[in-house]
C-alpha positions in Angstrom: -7.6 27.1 1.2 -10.6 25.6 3.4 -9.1 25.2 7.1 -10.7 22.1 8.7 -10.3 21.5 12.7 -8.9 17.8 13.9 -11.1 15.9 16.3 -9.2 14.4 18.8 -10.2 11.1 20.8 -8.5 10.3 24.0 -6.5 6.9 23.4 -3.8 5.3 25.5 -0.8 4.8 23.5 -0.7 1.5 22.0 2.3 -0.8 23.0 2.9 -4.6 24.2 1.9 -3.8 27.5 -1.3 -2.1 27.1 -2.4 -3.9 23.7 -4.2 -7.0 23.7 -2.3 -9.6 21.4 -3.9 -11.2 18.7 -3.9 -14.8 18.8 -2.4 -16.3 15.5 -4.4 -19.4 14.6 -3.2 -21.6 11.7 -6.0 -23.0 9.8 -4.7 -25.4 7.1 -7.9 -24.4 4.7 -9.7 -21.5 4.2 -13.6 -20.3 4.3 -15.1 -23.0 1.5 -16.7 -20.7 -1.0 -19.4 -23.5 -1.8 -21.0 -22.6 1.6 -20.8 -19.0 1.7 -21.5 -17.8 -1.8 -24.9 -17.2 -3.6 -24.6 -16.2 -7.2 -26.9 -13.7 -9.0 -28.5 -16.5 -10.8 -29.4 -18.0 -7.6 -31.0 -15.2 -5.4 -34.7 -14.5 -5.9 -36.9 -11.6 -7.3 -38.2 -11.5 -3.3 -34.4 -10.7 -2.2 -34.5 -7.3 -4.2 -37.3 -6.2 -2.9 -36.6 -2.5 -1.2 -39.4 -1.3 -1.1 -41.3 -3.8 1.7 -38.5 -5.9 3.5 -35.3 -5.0 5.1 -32.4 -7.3 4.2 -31.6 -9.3 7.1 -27.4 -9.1 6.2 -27.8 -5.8 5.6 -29.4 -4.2 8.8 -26.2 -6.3 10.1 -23.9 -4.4 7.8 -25.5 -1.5 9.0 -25.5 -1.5 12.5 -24.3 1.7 14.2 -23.1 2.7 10.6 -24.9 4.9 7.7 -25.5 3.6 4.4 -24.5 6.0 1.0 -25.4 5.9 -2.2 -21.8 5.2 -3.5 -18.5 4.1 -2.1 -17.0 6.7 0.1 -12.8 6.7 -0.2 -10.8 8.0 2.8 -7.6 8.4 3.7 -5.2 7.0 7.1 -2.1 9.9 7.4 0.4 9.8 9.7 1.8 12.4 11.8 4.2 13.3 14.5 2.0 12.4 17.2 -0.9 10.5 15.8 -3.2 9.0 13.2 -5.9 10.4 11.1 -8.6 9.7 8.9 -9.7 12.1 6.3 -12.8 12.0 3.7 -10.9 11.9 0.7 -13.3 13.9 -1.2 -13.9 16.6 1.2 -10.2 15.9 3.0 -12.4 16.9 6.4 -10.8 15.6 9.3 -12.9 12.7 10.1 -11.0 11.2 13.3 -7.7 11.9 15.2 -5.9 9.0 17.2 -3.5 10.6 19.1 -0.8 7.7 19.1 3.2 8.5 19.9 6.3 7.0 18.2 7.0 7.1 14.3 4.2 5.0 12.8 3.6 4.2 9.2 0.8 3.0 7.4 -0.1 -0.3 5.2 -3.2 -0.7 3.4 -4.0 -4.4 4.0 -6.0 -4.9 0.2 -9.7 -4.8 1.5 -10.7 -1.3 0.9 -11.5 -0.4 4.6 -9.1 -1.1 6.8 -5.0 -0.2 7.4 -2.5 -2.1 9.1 -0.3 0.5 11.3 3.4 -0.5 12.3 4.2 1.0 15.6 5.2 0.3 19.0 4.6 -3.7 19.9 3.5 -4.9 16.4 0.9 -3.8 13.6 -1.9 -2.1 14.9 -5.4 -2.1 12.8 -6.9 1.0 11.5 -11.0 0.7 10.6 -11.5 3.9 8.4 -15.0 3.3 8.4 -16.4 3.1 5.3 -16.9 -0.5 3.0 -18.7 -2.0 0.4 -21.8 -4.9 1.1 -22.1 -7.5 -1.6 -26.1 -8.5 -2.1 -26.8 -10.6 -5.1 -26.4 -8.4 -8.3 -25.5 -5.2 -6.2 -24.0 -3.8 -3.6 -24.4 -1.2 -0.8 -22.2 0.9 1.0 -21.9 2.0 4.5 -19.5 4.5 6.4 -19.1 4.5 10.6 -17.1 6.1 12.7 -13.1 5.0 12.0 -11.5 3.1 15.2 -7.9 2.1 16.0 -8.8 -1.3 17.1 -7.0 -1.9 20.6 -5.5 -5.0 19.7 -2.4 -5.4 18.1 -0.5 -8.3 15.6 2.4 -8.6 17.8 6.3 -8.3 16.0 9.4 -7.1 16.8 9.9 -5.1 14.3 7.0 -4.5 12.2 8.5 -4.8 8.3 6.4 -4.8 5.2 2.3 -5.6 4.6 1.8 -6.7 0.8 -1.7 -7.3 -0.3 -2.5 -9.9 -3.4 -4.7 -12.4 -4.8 -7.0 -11.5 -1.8 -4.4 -12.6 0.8 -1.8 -10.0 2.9 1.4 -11.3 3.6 2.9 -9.6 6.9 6.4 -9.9 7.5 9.0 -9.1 11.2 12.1 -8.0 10.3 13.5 -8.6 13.5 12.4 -12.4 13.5 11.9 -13.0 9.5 8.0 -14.2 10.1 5.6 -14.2 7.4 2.0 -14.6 8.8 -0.7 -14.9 5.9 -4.2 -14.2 5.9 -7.1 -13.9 4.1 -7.8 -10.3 2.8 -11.2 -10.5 3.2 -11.0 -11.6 6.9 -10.3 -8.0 8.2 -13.5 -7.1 9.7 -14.4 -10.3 11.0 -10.5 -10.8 12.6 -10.8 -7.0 14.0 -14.3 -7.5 15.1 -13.3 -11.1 17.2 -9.7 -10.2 18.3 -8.1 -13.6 16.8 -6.3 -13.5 13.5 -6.7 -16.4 11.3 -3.4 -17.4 9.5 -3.8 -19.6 6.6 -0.3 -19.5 6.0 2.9 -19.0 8.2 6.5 -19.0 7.3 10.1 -18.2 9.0 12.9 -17.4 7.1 15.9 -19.1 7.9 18.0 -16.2 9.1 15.8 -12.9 10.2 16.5 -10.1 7.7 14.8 -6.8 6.5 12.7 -9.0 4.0 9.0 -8.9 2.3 6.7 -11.4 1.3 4.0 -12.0 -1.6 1.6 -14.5 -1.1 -0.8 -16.3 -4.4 -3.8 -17.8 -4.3 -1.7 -20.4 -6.0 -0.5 -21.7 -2.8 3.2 -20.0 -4.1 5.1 -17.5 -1.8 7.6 -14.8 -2.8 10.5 -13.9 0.1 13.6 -12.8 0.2 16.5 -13.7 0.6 19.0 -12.4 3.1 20.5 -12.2 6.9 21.2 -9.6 9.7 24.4 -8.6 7.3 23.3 -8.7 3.9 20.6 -9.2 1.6 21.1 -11.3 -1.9 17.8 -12.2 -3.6 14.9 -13.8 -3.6 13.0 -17.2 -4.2 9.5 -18.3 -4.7 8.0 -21.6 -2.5 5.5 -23.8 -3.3 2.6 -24.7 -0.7 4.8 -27.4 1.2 7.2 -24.8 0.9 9.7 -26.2 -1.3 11.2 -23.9 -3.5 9.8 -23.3 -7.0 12.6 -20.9 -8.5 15.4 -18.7 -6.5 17.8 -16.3 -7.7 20.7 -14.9 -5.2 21.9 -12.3 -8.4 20.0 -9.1 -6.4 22.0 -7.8 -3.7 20.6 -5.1 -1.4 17.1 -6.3 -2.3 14.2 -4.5 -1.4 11.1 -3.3 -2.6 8.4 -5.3 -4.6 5.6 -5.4 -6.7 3.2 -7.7 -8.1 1.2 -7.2 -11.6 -0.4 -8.9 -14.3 1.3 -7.4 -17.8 -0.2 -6.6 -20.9 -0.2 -10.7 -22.2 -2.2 -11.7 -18.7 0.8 -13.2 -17.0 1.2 -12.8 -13.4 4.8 -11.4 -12.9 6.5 -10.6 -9.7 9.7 -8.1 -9.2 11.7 -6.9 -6.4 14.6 -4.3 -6.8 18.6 -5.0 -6.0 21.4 -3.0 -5.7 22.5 -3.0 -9.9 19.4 -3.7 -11.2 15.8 -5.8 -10.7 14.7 -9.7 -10.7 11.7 -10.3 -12.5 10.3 -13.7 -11.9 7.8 -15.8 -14.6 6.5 -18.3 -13.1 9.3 -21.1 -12.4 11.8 -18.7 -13.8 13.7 -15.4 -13.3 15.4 -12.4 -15.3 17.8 -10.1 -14.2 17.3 -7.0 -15.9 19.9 -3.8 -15.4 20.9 -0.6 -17.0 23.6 1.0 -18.7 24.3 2.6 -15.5 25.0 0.7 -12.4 22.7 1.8 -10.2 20.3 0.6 -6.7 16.7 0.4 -7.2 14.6 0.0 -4.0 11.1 1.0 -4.5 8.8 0.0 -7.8 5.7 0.9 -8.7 3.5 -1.4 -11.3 -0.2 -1.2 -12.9 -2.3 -3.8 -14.1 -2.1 -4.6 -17.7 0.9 -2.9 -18.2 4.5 -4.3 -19.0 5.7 -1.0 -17.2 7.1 -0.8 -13.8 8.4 2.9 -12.4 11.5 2.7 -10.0 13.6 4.7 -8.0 17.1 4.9 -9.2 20.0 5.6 -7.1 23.5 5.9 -9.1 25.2 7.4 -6.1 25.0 5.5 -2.7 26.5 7.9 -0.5 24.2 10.7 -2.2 21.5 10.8 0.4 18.2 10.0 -0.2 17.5 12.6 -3.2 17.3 11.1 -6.7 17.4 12.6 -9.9 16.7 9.9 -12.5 13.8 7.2 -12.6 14.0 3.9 -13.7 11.3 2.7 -16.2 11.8 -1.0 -16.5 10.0 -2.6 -19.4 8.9 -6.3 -18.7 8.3 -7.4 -22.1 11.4 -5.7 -23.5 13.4 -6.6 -20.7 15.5 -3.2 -20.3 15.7 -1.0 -17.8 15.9 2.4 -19.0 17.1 5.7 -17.1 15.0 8.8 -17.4 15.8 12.6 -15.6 11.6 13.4 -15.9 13.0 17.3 -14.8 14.7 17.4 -18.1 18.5 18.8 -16.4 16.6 21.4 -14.1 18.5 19.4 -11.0 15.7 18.5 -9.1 14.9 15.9 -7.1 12.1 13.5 -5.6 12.9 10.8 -3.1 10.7 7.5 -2.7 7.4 8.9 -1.7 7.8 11.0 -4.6 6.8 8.2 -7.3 3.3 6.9 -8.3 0.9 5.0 -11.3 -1.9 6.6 -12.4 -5.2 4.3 -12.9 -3.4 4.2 -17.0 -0.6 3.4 -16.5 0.9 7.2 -16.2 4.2 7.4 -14.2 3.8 10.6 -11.9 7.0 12.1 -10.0 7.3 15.0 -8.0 10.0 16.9 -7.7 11.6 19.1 -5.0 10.6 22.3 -7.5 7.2 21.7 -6.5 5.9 20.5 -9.8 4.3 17.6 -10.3 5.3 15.6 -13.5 2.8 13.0 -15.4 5.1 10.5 -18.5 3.9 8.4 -20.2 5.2 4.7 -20.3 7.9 5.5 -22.9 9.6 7.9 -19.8 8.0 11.0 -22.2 6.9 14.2 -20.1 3.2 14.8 -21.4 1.7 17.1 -18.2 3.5 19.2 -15.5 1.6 20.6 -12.8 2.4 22.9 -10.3 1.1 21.8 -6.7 3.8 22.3 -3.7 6.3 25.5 -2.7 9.6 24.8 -3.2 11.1 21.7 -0.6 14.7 20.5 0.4 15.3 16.6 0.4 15.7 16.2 4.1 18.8 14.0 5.9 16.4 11.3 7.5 13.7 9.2 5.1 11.2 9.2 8.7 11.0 13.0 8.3 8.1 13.9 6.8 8.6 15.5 2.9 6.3 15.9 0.6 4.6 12.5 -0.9 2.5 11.0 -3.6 -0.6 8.5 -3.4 -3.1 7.8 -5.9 -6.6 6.6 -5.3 -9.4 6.7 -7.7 -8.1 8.8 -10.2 -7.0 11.6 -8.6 -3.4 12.4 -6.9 -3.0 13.0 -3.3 0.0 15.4 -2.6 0.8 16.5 0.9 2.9 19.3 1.7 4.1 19.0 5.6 5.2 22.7 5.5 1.7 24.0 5.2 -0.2 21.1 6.9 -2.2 21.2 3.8 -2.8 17.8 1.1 -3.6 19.0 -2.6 -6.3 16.5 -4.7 -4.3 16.9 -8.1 -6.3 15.8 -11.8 -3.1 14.6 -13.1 -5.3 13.6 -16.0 -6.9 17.1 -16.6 -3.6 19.1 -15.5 -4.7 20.9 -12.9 -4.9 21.1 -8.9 -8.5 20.3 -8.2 -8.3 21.1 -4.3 -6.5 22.3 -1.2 -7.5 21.8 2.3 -5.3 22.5 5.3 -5.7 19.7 8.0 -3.5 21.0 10.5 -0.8 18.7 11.2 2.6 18.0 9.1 1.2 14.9 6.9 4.5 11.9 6.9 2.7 9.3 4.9 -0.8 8.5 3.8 -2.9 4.9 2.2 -6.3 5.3 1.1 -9.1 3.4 1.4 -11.8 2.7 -1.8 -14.7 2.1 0.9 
């Protein structure tokens, strides 16, 4: 294994007294396309000339950054005691933000930057690395990564969903959904002033998500400080479209365009999931009775991977998935480790760029199916792990981003770059602290 050293940055640890809030304004309309756009068709021969003039928006891009010949991906981790951001190539330990408290990380949908729930609110990770559209091309910078020092004030900083180039934020403790445009990031970062396009309060504050559509439409749940039941879908005057109050214990969601090109949405109860079509819904369930919490989709595919608990007193170790089949509208119960009595527990699940359903188990061994639930690869990656009593301690996890797996393994401070494609581990690089959770960025 390579051993790579952390560089540390002094930072004060972020909370409501030392952050600087960022002030939520409301815009009834976004950015109008018309007057920022320029097609292909429209930019001249003169714009693409590198050889003799320097791009005006690009020296801008550039500033105090480098420019690469391709997109570079990293990855955010967490650990007890901080932040960092890794090449996700090399894995070198690009940046450490020493930051205190148990903080978790939520890519916002624009490729560079991460939005990190912690003390006060969501802070906002820049990883440093994006993508510059010019005309017919692009070009592609990477800086140093920065936690900004302002923060998105809540309560209790809940879930951060990403789709149709908005990112829906949601407070548990308060049931606030704050919208914005995905592509705002840098500029909201760079001026300290968030620009909501879109903000919403439940009626009863609850352990809820949100998915916004560039549709106008929003997806919350439904729910209050004692329960959870379902969830409903609102138009832009926020009126409600459909709503379904058959899922209790809801939680988790995901958002996917299927094999036919329809938009579906899904979100995971207690005996089963909610599938919603439009101005419609589905309840799907299994033979078994059984809580679903966590679901994993890809584009194009009628597919969706879920956790599946039949026991609710059986800690967080499960040894079944769920793969849920849109089109047929079944939810079928697969053991991937074939009787062998492992286990995996929600970070333990992920879609490959295919489709592929990838699980880890507590043997060690990662395990690739195909969307039937049938084992096609197994690859051996971690040692040996025990499903620990507390989901904030960190276990070993799953994360894929551009093809390849990302694996950590706490016990060794090490992540492992698996080819789940090819079968094999393709690297393994010690970065010196016990990874919890990871999001990577495509630059």
């Amino acid at each position: 294994m390579t051993q790579t050293t952390a560089r540390r940055r002094t930072l004060s640890v972020l909370g409501t007294a030392t952050a600087l809030a960022l002030t939520l304004a409301a815009c009834s309309t976004g950015t109008d396309s018309a007057d920022t756009e320029t097609s292909a068709e429209e930019t001249s021969e003169e714009d693409h000339d590198h050889e003799g003039e320097e791009h005006e928006e690009e020296t801008d891009a550039a500033a105090g950054a480098t420019e690469q010949s391709a997109p570079t991906p990293r990855l955010v981790v967490t650990y007890d005691g901080g932040v960092q951001v890794l090449d996700a190539n090399s894995l070198e330990v690009i940046e450490d933000f020493p930051l205190d408290g148990f903080n978790r990380v939520n890519p916002v949908g624009d490729g560079r930057h991460v939005a990190l729930s912690t003390q006060g609110g969501f802070a906002v990770v820049d990883a440093g690395t994006w993508s510059q559209a010019h005309g017919d091309h692009f070009h592609y910078y990477t800086a140093d990564p920065a936690l900004s020092d302002v923060i998105i004030e809540a309560e209790t900083p809940g879930h951060v969903v990403p789709h149709d180039d908005l990112t829906a934020i949601w407070d548990d403790a308060t049931g606030h959904v704050t919208v914005v445009e995905t592509g705002e990031w840098t500029e909201m970062v760079e001026h300290e002033h968030v620009h909501a396009i879109r903000e919403w309060t439940a009626p009863e504050a609850h352990h809820g998500v949100a998915v916004a559509t560039e549709e106008g439409n929003l997806l919350v749940t439904i729910g209050d400080s004692e329960s959870r039941t379902g969830a409903m879908i609102l138009d832009e005057n926020d009126e409600v479209i459909v709503s379904s109050e058959e899922c209790p214990g809801v939680h988790g969601e995901t958002a996917f365009e299927n094999a036919g090109g329809e938009v579906l949405f899904a979100v995971g109860c207690d005996d089963g999931v909610l599938v919603f079509h439009g101005d419609h819904v589905h309840k799907l369930t299994a033979e078994q009775t059984a809580r679903t919490g966590n679901l994993f989709s890809a584009e194009g595919s009628d597919v969706v991977l879920g956790d599946f608990r039949v026991d609710p007193e059986g800690g967080l170790g499960m040894g079944e998935v769920a793969v849920i089949n849109t089109s047929e509208e079944t939810i079928t119960a697969v053991d991937p480790f074939d009787g062998s009595g492992a286990l995996y527990t929600f970070r333990d699940l992920a879609r490959g760029d295919d489709g592929e359903l990838l699980v880890l188990g507590t043997d060690g061994t990662l395990r690739v199916l195909d969307e039937s639930g049938a084992l096609t690869t197994t690859i051996d990656v971690v040692g040996e792990w025990d499903i620990p009593e507390e989901w904030q301690t960190a276990h070993p996890a799953v994360k894929v981003l551009n093809g390849m797996a990302y694996v950590t393994e706490p016990a060794t401070g090490t992540i492992h770059i698996v080819d789940y494609v090819g079968g094999e581990v393709w690297k393994s690089v010690e970065v010196g602290t016990a990874v919890n959770e990871l999001a990577g960025v495509t630059g």
